[in-house]
N, C-alpha and C positions, 0 to 999 in steps of 0.2 A: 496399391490397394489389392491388386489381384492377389501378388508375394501373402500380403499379410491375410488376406480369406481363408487362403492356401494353406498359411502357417497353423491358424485357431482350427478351420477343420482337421486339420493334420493330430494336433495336440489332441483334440477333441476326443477322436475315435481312439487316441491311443490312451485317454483317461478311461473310457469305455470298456477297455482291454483291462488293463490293471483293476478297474474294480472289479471287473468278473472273475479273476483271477485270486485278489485278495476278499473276493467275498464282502466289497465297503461300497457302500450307494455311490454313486458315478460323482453325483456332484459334491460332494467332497474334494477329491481331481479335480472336476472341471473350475471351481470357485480358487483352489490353488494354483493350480496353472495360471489363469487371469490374472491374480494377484503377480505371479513371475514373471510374465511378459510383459505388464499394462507399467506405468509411473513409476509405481513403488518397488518394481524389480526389473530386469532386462531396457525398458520403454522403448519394444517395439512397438506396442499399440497403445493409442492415448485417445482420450474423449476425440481430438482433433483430427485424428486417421480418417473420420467418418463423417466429417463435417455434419453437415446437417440432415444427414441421413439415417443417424444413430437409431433417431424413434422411430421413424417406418419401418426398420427392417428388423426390429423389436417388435413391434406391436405386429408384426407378420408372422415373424417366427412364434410370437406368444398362442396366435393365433392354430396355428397349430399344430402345438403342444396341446391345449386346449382341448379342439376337435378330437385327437387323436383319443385321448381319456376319457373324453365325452360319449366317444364311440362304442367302447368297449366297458362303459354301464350298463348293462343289460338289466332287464326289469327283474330278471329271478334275483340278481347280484344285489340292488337296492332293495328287495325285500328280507335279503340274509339280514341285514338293521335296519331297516324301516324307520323304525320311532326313536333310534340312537342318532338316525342320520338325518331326520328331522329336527331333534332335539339340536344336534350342535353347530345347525345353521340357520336357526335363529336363534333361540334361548342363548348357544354357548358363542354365535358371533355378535348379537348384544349385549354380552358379557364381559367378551375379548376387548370390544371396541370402547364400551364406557370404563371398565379397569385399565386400559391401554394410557385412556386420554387422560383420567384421571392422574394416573401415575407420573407422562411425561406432564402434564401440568408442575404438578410438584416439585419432583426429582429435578427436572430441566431447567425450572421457573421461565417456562414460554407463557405464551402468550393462549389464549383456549383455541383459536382458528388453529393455529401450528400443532397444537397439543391435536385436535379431533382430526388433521390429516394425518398424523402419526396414526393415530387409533385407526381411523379406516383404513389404512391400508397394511395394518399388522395384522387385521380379521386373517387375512389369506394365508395358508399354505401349501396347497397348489396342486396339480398332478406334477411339476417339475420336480418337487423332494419327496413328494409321496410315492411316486413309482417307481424310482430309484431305488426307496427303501424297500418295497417290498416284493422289488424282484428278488432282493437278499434275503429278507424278512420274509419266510412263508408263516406268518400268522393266519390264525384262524379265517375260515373266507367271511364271517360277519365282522371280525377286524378289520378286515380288508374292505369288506363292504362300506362300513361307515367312516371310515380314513378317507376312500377314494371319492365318496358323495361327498364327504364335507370339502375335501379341495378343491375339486371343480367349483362347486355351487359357491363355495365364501371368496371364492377363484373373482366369480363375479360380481358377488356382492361387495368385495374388497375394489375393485375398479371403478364399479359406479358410483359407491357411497362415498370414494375420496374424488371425483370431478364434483360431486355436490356439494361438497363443502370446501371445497377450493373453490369455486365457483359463488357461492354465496360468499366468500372471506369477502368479497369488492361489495355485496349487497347490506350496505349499513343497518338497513330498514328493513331487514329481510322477516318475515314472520316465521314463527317454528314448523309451521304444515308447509310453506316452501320449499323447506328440505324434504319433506317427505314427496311433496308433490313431482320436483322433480325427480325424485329418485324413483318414482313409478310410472314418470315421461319414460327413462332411461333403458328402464329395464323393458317397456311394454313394446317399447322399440324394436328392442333386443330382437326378443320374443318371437315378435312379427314378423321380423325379416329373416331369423332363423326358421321357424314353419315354413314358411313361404320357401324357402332356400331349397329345403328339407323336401316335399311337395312336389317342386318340379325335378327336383333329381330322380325321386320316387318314380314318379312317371315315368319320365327317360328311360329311367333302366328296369324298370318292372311293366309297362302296359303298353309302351312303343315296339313297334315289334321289329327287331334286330339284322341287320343287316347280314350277310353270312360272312363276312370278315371279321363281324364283331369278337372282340378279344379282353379277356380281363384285363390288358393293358388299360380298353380303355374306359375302363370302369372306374379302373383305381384313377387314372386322370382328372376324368369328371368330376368324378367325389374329391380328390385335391381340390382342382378350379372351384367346385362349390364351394369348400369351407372359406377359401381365399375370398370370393365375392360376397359372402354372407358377413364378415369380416368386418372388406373394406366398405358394403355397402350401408351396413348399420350404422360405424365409424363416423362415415362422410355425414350421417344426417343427423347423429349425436355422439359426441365424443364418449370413448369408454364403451359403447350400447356393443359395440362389434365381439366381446366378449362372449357378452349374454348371446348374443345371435348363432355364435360357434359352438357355444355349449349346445343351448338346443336345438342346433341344426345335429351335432353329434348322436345326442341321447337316442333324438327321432330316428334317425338314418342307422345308426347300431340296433335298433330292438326292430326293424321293418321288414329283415329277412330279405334282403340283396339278395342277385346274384352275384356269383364271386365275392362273396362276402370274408371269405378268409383270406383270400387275395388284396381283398382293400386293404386287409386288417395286418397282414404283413409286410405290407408296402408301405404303407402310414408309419407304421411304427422302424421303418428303417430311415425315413422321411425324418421323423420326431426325434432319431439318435444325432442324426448330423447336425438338425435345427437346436436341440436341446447343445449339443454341445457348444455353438457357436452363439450362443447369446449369454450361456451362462459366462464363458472366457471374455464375452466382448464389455458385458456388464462388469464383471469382475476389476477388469482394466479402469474404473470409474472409482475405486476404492478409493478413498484418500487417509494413508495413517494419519495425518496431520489431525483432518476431522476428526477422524474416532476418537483420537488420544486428545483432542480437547473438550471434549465430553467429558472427560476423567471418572472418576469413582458415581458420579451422579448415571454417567449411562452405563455402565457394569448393572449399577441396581437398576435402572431398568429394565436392562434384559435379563438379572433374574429374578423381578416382579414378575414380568413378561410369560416366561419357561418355567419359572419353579412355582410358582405362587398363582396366576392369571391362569395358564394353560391345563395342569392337573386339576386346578377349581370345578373351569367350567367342564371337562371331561366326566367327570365324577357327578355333576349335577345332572348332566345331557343322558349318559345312560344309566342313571341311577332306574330301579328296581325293573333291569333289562336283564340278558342273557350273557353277560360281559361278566367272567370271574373277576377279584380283585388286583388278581396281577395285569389280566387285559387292560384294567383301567388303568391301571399305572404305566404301564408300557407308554398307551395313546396319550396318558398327560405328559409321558415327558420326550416323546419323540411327535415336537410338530415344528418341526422346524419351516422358516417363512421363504418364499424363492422368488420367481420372477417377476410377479403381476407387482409386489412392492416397491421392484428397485427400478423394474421399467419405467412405472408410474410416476416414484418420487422422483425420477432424474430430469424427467418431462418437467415437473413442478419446479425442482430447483430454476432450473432454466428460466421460467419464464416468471421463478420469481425474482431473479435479478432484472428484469427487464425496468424500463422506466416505466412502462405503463403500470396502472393499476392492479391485481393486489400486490402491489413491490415492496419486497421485503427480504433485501438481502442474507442480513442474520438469519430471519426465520427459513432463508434457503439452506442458507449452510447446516444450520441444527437439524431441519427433516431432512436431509439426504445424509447427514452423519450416523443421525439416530437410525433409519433405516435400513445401512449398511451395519450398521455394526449387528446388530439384531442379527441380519441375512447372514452376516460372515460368522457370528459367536453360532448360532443355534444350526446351521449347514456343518458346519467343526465338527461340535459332543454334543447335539442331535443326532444329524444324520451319520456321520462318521463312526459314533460309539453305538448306532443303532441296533448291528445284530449284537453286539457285547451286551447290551443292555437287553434284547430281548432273550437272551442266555441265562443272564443272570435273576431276570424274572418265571426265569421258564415257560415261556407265551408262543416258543416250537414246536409244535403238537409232529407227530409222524402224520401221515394224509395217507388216508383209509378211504378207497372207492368203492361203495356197494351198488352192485347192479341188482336192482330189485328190491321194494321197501313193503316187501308183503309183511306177513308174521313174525317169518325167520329175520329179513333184513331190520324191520324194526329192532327185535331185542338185540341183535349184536350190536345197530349204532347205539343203543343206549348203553351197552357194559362199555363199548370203545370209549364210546364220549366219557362216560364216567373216568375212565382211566386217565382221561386228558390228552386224548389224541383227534385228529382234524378230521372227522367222518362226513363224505359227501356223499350224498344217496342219489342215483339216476334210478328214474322211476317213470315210464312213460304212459301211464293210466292217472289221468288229471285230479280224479277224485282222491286216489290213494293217494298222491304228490301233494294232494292240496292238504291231508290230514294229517301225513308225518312234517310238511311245513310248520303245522298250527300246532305239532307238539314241538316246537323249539329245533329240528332239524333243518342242514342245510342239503337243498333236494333240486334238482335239475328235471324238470319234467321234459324228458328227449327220451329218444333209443338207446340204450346203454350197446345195441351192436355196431354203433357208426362209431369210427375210425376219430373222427372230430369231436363227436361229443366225448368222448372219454376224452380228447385231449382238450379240448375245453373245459371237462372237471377238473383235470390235474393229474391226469394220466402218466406224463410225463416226471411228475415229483413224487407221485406216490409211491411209497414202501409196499403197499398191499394193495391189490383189488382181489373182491370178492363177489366171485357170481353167484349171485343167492336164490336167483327168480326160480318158479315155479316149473320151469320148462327145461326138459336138460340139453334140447339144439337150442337155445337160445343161450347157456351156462356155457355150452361147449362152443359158440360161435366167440363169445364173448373170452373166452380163455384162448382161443385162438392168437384171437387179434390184438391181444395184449402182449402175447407172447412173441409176437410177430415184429410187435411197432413198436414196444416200448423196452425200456430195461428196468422193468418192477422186479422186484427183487424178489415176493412172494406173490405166486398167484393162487385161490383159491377157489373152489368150486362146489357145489351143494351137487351132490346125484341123488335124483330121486327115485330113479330106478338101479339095483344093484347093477345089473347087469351089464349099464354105462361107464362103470366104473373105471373099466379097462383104455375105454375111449381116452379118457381124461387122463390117466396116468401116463400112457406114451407121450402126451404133450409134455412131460415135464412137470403137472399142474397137481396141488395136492388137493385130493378126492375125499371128499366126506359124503359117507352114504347118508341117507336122512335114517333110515331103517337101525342101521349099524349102530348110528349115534343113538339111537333111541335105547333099544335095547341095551348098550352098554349103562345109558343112562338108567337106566331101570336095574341092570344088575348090582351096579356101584351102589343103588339106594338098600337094597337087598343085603350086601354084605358089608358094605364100609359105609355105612349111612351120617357117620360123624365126618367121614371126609367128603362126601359127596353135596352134604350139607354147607362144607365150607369152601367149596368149589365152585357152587353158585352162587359166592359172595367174592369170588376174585374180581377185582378191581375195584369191590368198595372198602374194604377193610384188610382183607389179607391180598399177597399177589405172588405169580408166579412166573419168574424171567429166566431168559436165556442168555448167557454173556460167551463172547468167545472170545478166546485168547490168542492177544496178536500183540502184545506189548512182551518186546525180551527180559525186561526185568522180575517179569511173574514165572517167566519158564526156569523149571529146577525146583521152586520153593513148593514145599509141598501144603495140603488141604489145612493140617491144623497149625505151620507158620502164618497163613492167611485170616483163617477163624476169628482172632482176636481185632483184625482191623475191618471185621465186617459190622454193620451196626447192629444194636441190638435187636436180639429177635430173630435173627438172618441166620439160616443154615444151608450148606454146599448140598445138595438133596441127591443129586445126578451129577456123574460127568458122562459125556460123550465123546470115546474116541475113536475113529475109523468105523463111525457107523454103527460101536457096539456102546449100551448104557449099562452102568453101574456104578452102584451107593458105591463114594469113594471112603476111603479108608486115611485115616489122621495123615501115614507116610505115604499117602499117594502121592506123586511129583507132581507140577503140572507140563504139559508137552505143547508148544505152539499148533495153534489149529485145534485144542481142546474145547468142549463146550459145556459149561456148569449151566446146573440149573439149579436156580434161587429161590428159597421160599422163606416168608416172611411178611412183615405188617406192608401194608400197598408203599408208602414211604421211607421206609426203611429197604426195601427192596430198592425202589430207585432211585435213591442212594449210593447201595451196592453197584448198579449198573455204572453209576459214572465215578464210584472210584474202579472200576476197572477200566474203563472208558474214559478217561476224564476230557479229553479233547475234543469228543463225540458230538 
């Protein structure tokens, strides 16, 4: 036993590797790996390695996973979708779940009990495949927002609502508010024992006063041991309830302002890679090809009822007339692939539906635990595997744009950014102002833009640009600092509102925009080129202006008008830049590696142009 822990954690973190490496969600690896060790390849590990211990050390591990997701919801994060993330944990998991049952009714020709624990527990798709993707997937943060609410929460609803109708399968006579009734025992359980949980840790480590050896170690412990008691103690007094209890023992405890709260939150999550690995590989080893492939062509169409037809539906109804373009909503309908809380669940179920006791029902074991792997194994594939592919080929990659400061100036630039379709986060620490660029459709972090964590809690770390825009130029210039410092942004920029700052800013490396400066040029341009200045302040609605540089050998040699004809229409070479000097090139100019043209043209046709020079970009 030990050998084989050893082997799955081993595997595990080296799946972990390889995806960060190929840029592919983790569990992809970790679900093929499984399959190569478990029955159907190598048979180091088999349902029987674990005796009867399979489902504790699942529903532990699940547990958190869970917590860990649950923690790092923050309230600003569920407000980035609010009403999308609303929407598609109810509307779009009473959707999922009666098209689900519907379909394997038909397709499968089961039985309606067998058919509605299919349906409950395909609601879910989880923090286990959602996080994976979108540590590769930097979509939008209100994508991100309502992906990450709906897995948790249908996380839960998917656990409780399939013990309740497993549970009534034995109750002949069961009335229809029975199902309801208990699933509001379930969840209120949850609940309770999660507050409660949440509550006394609160206490502990915020109004108990601290020993002087106290140490983040042992914070992060605590908050482990809690999730784990919150867990197991819901668990013991309703089966499933431990879920719900870790979710919102999570939510609480992430939004309540710890101390050491970065510490928990990197500990956990190093916690949640060793755990995620080792249940995905251990569940995986439970595959059966046999099953699958006797489902034949009826459960194919399932699963793409299920992903093509079920999944885009309800997406598309959940944030209809929301903040979600149409390629965002396409992306979310077709990357939802199903993970843990299904295969944990149906294996428990098979199991105990071969038992003699009552609801026994052999067949209907083997068809839900076929039907559920196959799902888990087809949509974890070309779900999560083709994820960033498919977020590529939707174009749902935006660049991630930080502005510190959502005055005047910050407002109008997220609006030309966003226009342009790039990821603009706004750090704004005046409530009122944060609470009014929220209410126009932006995503805004009400914190200090000069602490070291909240910029890397924006995204500090993935952004191409940050821009210090605020009002104050030690607070522009604290902020260009510490970016310059901590992070590798690529562009940093800065508003001076005094010229005479300007110097300050420039020896950091950082580029200086006077307010003054700007203005006046702005005012001159309207003065003498008033048709171009005109259509300058339409860049990023209709016309656009980019930069491309040259680092692909095959374009060095050929000159501006060999290239011209494979530019799209509209598109003209306006600028090149080389060794720091610009000029209008000329038809037989070469190109030289390290050159940098500048593109002018309709907004789509320019970016266009950027990825045939770029095409791997």
């Amino acid at each position: 036993m030990l050998m084989v822990v050893a082997v799955i954690i081993t595997l595990g973190v080296a799946g972990q590797v390889l995806a960060d490496r190929y840029r592919v969600p983790s569990v992809l690896f970790l679900i093929l790996t499984g399959v190569a060790v478990g029955p159907e390849g190598l048979g180091l590990v088999t349902q029987g390695t674990f005796g009867g211990s399979l489902s504790t050390i699942v529903g532990l591990s699940v547990a958190i996973i869970v917590f860990e997701g649950a923690f790092h919801l923050d309230h600003e994060k569920i407000h980035e979708a609010r009403s999308a993330a609303l929407h598609l944990v109810t509307v779009g998991a009473a959707l999922s779940f009666a098209g689900t049952t519907v379909a394997a009714h038909y397709l499968l020709g089961i039985e309606w009990g067998i058919a509605g624990l299919i349906g409950a527990l395909l609601i879910a798709t989880g923090p286990t495949v959602v996080t994976p993707i979108l540590e590769v997937v930097p979509v939008r943060d209100h994508v991100a927002a309502a992906l990450e609410t709906e897995g948790i929460v249908n996380d839960v609803t998917a656990a409780i609502l399939a013990v309740v109708v497993f549970k009534l399968l034995a109750a002949t006579e069961a009335a229809p508010s029975a199902y309801l009734v208990e699933f509001v025992e379930r969840l209120s359980i949850g609940v309770f024992v999660g507050l409660a949980v949440a509550a006394v840790l609160w206490f502990l480590l915020t109004q108990v006063e601290l020993p002087a050896g106290w140490s983040p170690q042992n914070a992060r412990l605590m908050t482990l041991a809690g999730a784990i008691l919150a867990f197991s103690l819901a668990d013991t007094i309703a089966t499933e309830s431990g879920v719900a209890a870790v979710a919102v023992a999570g939510v609480v405890l992430g939004n309540a302002d710890l101390p050491f709260e970065e510490t928990i939150a990197e500990f956990k999550g190093d916690i949640t890679l060793v755990v995620l690995s080792f249940v995905f590989i251990a569940l995986a080893t439970l595959i059966e090809f046999d099953a699958l492939f006797a489902l034949g062509l009826s459960g194919l169409l399932l699963v793409f009822v299920i992903a093509v037809i079920l999944r885009p539906a309800l997406v598309f109804i959940s944030t209809f007339a929301d903040q979600f373009s149409m390629r965002e909503r396409l992306f979310m309908g077709f990357v939802g692939p199903r993970g843990i809380i299904p295969a944990s669940v149906a294996t428990l179920f098979s199991i105990q539906l071969q038992n003699p006791a009552p609801p026994s029902n052999p067949a209907g074991a083997e068809i839900l635990a076929g039907t559920v792997f196959l799902v888990i194994f087809l949509t974890v594939i070309f779900e999560g595997g083709f994820a960033r592919k498919i977020a590529e080929t939707l174009d749902v990659i935006p660049m991630r744009v930080l502005i510190i400061g959502g005055g005047r100036v910050g407002k109008e630039l997220a609006e030309r950014l966003s226009e342009r379709g790039e990821n603009v986060v706004i750090i704004e620490r005046d409530d009122v102002v944060a609470k009014q660029r929220r209410a126009e459709g932006f995503t805004v972090r009400t914190e200090n833009g000069t602490d070291v964590e909240v910029l890397r809690a924006a995204g500090a770390e993935q952004a191409k640009t940050v821009i210090a825009a605020t009002g104050d130029d030690d607070t522009n210039l604290l902020v260009a600092q510490l970016v310059r410092a901590k992070f590798q942004t690529e562009d940093v920029i800065a508003r001076v509102n005094r010229p005479d700052n300007k110097d300050a800013f420039e020896e950091l490396g950082v580029e200086a925009v006077s307010a003054s400066t700007a203005t006046a040029w702005a005012i001159d341009n309207l003065v003498e080129r008033p048709a171009l200045s005109e259509w300058m302040s339409e860049l990023g609605r209709s016309g656009d202006v980019q930069e491309v540089e040259i680092t692909d050998e095959e374009l060095v040699g050929r000159s501006v008008a060999d290239i011209n004809p494979d530019l799209p229409e509209g598109c003209i070479i306006a600028l090149l830049t080389r060794e720091g000097t610009n000029n209008v090139p000329k038809g037989d100019t070469e190109l030289s590696m390290g050159d940098r043209l500048t593109i002018i043209g309709p907004r789509e046709g320019v970016k266009e142009a950027v990825s045939w020079f770029h095409p791997h970009d």
